[in-house]
Steps between C-alpha positions, in 0.01 A plus 500: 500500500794656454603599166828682345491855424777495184571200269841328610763621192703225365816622674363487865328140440847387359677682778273289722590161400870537436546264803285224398744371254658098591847506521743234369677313783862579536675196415875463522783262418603287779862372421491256805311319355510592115083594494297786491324615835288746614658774729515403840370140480647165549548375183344137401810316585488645885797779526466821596806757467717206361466312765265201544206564742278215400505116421451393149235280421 
Protein backbone atom coordinates (compact mmCIF):
# COMPACT_ATOMS: atom_id res chain seq x y z
CA UNK A 1 0.00 0.00 0.00
CA UNK A 2 1.08 3.02 -1.00
CA UNK A 3 1.91 5.56 1.45
CA UNK A 4 3.20 9.41 1.25
CA UNK A 5 6.72 10.16 1.71
CA UNK A 6 6.25 14.02 3.31
CA UNK A 7 3.19 15.26 5.29
CA UNK A 8 0.95 17.54 2.93
CA UNK A 9 1.75 21.42 4.44
CA UNK A 10 -1.28 23.43 4.96
CA UNK A 11 -0.59 25.61 1.91
CA UNK A 12 -0.52 22.75 -0.73
CA UNK A 13 -3.80 20.99 0.83
CA UNK A 14 -5.46 24.53 0.65
CA UNK A 15 -3.96 25.11 -2.75
CA UNK A 16 -5.70 21.81 -3.58
CA UNK A 17 -9.17 22.59 -2.82
CA UNK A 18 -9.40 26.19 -3.91
CA UNK A 19 -11.82 24.91 -6.64
CA UNK A 20 -14.19 23.09 -4.57
CA UNK A 21 -15.84 26.17 -3.35
CA UNK A 22 -20.06 26.59 -4.56
CA UNK A 23 -20.55 29.57 -6.28
CA UNK A 24 -23.56 31.94 -5.97
CA UNK A 25 -25.70 31.98 -9.14
CA UNK A 26 -25.50 35.12 -11.13
CA UNK A 27 -28.77 36.62 -10.90
CA UNK A 28 -29.74 39.79 -12.73
CA UNK A 29 -32.53 42.33 -13.06
CA UNK A 30 -34.81 41.68 -15.85
CA UNK A 31 -36.64 45.06 -16.64
CA UNK A 32 -39.06 43.27 -19.14
CA UNK A 33 -40.53 42.00 -16.88
CA UNK A 34 -39.62 43.95 -13.55
CA UNK A 35 -38.03 40.42 -11.72
CA UNK A 36 -34.88 39.07 -10.97
CA UNK A 37 -33.49 36.17 -13.28
CA UNK A 38 -30.73 34.13 -13.54
CA UNK A 39 -28.29 34.88 -16.50
CA UNK A 40 -29.29 33.35 -19.53
CA UNK A 41 -32.64 31.80 -18.50
CA UNK A 42 -36.18 32.41 -19.34
CA UNK A 43 -37.47 34.08 -16.62
CA UNK A 44 -40.80 32.65 -14.77
CA UNK A 45 -43.11 34.74 -16.76
CA UNK A 46 -41.69 33.12 -20.26
CA UNK A 47 -39.40 36.01 -22.01
CA UNK A 48 -36.19 35.73 -22.97
CA UNK A 49 -34.13 38.93 -24.22
CA UNK A 50 -37.37 41.07 -23.71
CA UNK A 51 -39.18 39.32 -25.78
CA UNK A 52 -41.77 36.63 -24.91
CA UNK A 53 -40.69 33.03 -25.82
CA UNK A 54 -43.14 31.12 -23.74
CA UNK A 55 -46.94 30.99 -22.76
CA UNK A 56 -47.90 31.98 -19.32
CA UNK A 57 -49.65 29.68 -17.28
Amino acid sequence: MAVPARKTSKMKKRLRRTHQNLKRPEISFDAATGDYRRSHRVSLKGYYKGRNVAEEK
